[in-house]
C-alpha positions as CSV (number, residue, x, y, z in Angstrom):
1,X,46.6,-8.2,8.9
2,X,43.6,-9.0,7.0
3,X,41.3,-6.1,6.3
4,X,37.8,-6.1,8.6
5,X,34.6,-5.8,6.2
6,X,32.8,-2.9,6.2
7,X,29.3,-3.5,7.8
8,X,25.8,-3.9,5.5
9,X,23.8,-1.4,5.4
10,X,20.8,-3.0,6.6
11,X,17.4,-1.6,6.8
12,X,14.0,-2.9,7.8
13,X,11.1,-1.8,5.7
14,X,7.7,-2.1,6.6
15,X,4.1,-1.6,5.3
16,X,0.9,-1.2,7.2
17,X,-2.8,-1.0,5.8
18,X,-3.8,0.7,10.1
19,X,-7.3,2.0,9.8
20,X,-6.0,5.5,10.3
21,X,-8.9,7.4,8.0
22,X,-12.3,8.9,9.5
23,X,-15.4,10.0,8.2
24,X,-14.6,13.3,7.3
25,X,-11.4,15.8,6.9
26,X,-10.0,17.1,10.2
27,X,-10.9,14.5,12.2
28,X,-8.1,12.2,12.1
29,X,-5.8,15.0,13.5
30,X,-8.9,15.7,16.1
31,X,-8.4,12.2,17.2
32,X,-4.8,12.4,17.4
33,X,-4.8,15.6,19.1
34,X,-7.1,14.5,21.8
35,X,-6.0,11.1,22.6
36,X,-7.1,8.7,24.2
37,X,-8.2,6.7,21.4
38,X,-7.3,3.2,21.6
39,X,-7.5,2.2,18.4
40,X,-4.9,4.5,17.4
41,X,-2.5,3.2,20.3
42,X,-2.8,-0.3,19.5
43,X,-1.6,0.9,16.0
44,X,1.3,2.8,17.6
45,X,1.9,-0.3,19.4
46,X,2.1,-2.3,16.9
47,X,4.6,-0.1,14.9
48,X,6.9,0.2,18.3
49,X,7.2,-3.3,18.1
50,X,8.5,-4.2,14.9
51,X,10.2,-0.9,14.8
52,X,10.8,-0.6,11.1
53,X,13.3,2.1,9.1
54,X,10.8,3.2,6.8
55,X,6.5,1.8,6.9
56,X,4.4,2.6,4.4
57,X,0.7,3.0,6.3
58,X,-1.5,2.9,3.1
59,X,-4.9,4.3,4.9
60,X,-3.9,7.3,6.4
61,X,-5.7,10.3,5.8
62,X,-4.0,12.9,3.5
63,X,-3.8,16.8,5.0
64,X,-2.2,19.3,3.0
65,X,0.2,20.8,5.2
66,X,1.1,17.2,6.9
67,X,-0.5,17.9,10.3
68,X,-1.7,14.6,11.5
69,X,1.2,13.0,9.8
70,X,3.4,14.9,12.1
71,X,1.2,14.8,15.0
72,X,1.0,10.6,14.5
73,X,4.9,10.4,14.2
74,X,4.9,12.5,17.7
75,X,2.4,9.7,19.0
76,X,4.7,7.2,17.5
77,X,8.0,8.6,19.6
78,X,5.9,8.6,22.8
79,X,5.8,4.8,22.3
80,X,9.3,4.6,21.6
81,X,9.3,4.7,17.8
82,X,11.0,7.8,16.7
83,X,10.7,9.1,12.9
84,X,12.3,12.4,11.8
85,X,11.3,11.9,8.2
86,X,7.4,11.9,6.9
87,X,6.6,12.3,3.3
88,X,2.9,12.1,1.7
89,X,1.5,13.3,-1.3
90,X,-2.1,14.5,-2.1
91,X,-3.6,11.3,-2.9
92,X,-6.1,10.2,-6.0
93,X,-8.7,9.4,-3.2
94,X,-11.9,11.9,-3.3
95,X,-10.2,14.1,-5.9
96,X,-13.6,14.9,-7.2
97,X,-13.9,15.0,-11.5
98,X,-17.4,16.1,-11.6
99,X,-18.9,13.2,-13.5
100,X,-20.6,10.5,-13.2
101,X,-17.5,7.8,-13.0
102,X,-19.3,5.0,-11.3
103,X,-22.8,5.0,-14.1
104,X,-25.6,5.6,-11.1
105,X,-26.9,8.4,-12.6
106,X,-25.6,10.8,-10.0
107,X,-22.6,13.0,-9.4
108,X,-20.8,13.9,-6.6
109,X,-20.5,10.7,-4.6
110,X,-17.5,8.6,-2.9
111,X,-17.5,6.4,-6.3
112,X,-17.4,9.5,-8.2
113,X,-13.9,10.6,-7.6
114,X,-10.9,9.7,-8.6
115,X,-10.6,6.7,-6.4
116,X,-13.0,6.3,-4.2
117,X,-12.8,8.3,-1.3
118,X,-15.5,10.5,1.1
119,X,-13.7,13.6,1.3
120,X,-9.9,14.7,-0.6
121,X,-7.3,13.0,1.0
122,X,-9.6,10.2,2.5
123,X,-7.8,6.7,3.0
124,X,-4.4,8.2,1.1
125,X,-0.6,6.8,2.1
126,X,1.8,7.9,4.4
127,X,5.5,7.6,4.8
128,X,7.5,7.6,7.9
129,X,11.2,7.1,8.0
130,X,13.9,6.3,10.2
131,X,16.3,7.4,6.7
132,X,16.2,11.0,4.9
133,X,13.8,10.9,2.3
134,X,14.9,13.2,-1.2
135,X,11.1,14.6,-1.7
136,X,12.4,16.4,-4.2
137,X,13.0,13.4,-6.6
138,X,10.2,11.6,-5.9
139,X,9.1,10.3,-9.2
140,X,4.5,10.9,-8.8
141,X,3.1,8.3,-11.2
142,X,-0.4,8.9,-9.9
143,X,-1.4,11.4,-13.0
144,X,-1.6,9.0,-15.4
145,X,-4.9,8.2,-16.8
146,X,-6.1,5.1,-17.0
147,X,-6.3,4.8,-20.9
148,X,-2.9,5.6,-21.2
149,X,-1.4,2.7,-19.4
150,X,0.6,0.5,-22.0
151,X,-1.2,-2.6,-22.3
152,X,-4.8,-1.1,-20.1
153,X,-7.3,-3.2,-20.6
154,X,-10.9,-1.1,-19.9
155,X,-14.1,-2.3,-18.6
156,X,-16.8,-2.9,-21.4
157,X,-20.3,-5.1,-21.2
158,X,-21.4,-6.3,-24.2
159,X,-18.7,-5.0,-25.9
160,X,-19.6,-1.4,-25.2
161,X,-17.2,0.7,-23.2
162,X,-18.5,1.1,-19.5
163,X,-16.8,4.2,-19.2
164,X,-17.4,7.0,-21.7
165,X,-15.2,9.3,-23.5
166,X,-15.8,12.0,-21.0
167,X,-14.4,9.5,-18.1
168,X,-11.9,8.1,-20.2
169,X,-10.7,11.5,-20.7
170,X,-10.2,12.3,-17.1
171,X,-10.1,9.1,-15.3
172,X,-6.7,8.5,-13.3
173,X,-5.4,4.6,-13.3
174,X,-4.5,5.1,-9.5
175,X,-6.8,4.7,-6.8
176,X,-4.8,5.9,-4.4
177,X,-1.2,6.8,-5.8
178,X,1.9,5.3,-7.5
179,X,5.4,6.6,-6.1
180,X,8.8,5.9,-6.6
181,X,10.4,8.0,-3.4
182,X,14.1,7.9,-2.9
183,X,15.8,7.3,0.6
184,X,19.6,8.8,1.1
185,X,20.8,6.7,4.0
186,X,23.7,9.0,5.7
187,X,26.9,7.6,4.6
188,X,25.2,4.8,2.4
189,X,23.9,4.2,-0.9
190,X,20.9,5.7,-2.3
191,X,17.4,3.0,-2.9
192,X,14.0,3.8,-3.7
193,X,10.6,2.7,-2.5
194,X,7.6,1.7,-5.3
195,X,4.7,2.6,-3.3
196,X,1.2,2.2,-3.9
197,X,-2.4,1.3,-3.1
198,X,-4.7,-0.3,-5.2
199,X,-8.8,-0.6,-5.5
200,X,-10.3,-3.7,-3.7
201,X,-11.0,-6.2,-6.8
202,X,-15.0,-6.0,-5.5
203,X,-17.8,-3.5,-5.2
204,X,-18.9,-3.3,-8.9
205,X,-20.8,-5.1,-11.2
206,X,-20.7,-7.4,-14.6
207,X,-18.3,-4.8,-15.9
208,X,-15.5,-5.5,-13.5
209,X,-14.5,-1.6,-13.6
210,X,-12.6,-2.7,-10.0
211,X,-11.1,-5.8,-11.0
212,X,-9.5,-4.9,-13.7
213,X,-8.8,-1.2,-12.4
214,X,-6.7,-3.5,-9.4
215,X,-5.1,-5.7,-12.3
216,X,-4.2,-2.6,-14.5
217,X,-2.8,-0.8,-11.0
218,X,-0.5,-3.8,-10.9
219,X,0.4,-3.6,-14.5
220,X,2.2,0.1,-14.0
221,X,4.6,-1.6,-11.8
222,X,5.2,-4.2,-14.8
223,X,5.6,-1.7,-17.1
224,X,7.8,0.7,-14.7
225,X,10.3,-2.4,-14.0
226,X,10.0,-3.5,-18.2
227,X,11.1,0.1,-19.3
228,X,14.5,0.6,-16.9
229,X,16.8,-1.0,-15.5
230,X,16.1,-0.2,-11.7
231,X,18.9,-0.7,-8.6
232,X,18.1,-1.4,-5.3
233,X,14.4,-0.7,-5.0
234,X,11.8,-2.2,-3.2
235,X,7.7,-2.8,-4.1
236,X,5.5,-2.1,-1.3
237,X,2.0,-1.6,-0.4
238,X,-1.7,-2.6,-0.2
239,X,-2.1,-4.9,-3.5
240,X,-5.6,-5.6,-2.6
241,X,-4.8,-9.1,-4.4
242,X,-4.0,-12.5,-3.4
243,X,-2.3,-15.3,-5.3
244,X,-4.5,-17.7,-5.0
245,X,-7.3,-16.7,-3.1
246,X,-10.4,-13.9,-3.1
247,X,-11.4,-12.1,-6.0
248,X,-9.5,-10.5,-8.5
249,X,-6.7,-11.5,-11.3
250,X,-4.8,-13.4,-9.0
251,X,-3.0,-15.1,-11.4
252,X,-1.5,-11.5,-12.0
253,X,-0.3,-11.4,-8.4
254,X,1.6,-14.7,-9.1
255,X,3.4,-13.7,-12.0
256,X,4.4,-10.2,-10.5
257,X,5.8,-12.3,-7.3
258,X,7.4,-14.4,-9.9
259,X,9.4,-11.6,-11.8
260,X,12.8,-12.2,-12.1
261,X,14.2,-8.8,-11.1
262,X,12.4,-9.1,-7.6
263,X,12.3,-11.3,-4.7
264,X,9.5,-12.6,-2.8
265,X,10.8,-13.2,1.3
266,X,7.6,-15.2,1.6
267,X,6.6,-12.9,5.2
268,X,5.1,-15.2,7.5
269,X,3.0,-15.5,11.0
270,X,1.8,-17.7,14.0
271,X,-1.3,-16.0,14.3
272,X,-2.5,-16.2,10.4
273,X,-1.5,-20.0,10.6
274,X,-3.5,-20.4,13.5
275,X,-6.7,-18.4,12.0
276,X,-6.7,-20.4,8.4
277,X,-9.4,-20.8,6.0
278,X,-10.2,-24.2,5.3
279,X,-11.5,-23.2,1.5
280,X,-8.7,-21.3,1.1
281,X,-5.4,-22.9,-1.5
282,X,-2.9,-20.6,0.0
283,X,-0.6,-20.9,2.9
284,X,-2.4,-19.3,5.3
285,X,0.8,-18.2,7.2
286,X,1.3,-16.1,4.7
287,X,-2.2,-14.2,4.6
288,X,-2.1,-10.6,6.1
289,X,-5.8,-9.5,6.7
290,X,-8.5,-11.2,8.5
291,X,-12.2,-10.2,7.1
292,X,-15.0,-12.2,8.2
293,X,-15.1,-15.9,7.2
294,X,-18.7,-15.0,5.5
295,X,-16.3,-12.9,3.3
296,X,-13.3,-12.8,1.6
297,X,-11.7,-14.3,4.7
298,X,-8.4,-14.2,5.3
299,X,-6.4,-13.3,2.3
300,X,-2.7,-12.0,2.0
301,X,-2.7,-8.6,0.1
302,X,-0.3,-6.5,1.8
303,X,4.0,-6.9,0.4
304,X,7.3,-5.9,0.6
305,X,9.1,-7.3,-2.4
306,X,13.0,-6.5,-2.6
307,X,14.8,-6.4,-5.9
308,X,17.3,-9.7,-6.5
309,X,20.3,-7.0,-5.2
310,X,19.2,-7.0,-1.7
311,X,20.2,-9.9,0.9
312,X,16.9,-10.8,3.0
313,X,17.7,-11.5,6.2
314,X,14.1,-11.7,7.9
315,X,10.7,-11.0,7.2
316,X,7.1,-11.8,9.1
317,X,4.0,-10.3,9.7
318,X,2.7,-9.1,12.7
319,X,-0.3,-11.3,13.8
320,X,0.9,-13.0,17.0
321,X,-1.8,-15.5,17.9
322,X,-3.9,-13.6,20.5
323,X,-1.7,-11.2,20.2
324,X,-2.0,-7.1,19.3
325,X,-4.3,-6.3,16.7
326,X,-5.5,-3.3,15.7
327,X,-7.8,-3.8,12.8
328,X,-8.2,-6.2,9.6
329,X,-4.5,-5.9,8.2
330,X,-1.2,-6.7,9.6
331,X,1.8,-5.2,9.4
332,X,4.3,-6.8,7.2
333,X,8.3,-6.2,7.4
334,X,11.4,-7.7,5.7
335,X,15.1,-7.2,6.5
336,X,17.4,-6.4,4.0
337,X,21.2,-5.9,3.6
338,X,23.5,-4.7,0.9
């Protein structure tokens, strides 16, 4: 009698830029506490529906003892979505440094911080899991500074360094964070999840201190996969960078997507098809924000990239045409097996 095959372990993994940050610490967990908000529903709808393993929300506002984290996931299992497991870090966003990062002549300001961010925490990411997450082993890239990255490449005009020694001395590389968190399925193998959010490519001047912050915040990945041979890991978050289209280094996008140790499932949707750019050389069933046509339009920024070991079974975003939405980004999931 032939021996029956043990099943995959299979796993859908998910990441979601929901406008879940306010204007001001405290009030996201006001929000949540008070409910009623519909914005924040149509993002717990959203979520219900694809019901992933594990989402990344990469604009969720950081509190230090995980309150509106916890209180979200208990909004979450109202809608059917349960999540025993949250994880977040204090993120990079409004981490103040006391000088003037952003050359206005003041100090003190959103553009002034770390990454740019109202208040600490502001806009920071988020981790909800179906999956036990080993928060002890998380590997924090987020302290590194900027100048320190293998291969940085600094703003300058006219040849003369934008930001002086005094920034370059203090400036982080991440905007938001970098982690490499560790999942120990019950009974299965162990993989890890390279998580991060990066600075829009915009809102700066001749020096391109965003652009090529967003194309250095991609680098660290590079570097991270060059230096170690890494097993069953995926590459997910708000890239802030298209392949093809908007501002930025997307030829850098194209490459990363290219690598050979990763896999691109190529998520795609009805409703982007259906809202396409006519300037735009991308597949538009691909993109997964919609900004105003007078903008960067629709663009796809958000991913979930396997490494080569996992099987893909499905992917897609979640933009049905006319369907839920609960802001400008979409939620992107992929299906994978081992």
């Amino acid at each position: 009698m032939a021996a029956t095959a043990a099943p995959a372990e299979t796993y859908r993994i998910a990441t979601y830029a929901a406008p879940l940050s306010r204007d001001g610490p405290g009030l996201l967990l006001r929000d949540l506490r008070k409910g009623g908000d519909a914005q924040i529903a149509a993002i717990a709808d959203v979520i219900a529906t694809v019901s992933p393993d594990v989402i990344l929300l990469t604009d969720f506002d950081y509190d230090l003892d995980g309150r509106a984290l916890w209180r979200f996931s208990r909004v979450l299992a109202d809608a059917g979505a349960r999540y025993d497991h949250q994880f977040a870090m204090r993120p990079n966003t409004g981490v103040p440094t006391g000088l003037d990062i952003d050359g206005d002549g003041y100090t003190g300001d959103a553009r002034d911080a770390q990454g740019y961010g109202r208040f600490n925490g502001d806009g920071g990411m988020a981790i909800l899991s179906r999956i036990p997450i080993d928060a002890d082993h998380v590997d924090d890239l987020s302290g590194l500074l900027w100048r320190d990255l293998r291969g940085a490449v600094l703003p300058a005009v006219d040849g003369i360094p934008f930001l002086n020694q005094a920034v370059q001395d203090v400036q982080r590389l991440s905007t938001t964070g970098h982690w490499i968190v560790p999942f120990t399925p019950e009974g299965g193998k162990v993989f890890t999840l390279m998580a991060w959010s990066a600075t829009p490519p915009v809102f700066d001047g001749p020096e391109d201190r965003n652009g090529l912050r967003n194309r250095d915040e991609l680098r660290l990945w590079e570097n991270t996969l060059d230096d170690a041979d890494r097993a069953h890991f995926i590459v997910a978050g708000n890239a802030n960078l298209d392949p093809l289209d908007g501002q930025g280094d997307a030829a850098a996008m194209a490459a990363f997507l290219g690598r050979s140790g990763i896999q691109d499932p190529k998520p795609r949707s009805a409703g982007a098809l259906g809202a396409a750019d006519a300037d735009h050389r991308g597949d538009p069933a691909l993109d997964t924000a919609d900004w105003p046509d007078d903008g960067p339009g629709n663009l796809r920024v958000s991913y979930v990239l396997p490494s080569v070991d996992w099987q893909v079974a499905d992917a897609g975003v979640f933009w049905p045409e006319g369907g839920l939405a609960a802001g400008a980004h979409h939620l992107v999931w992929v299906d994978i097996a081992r």
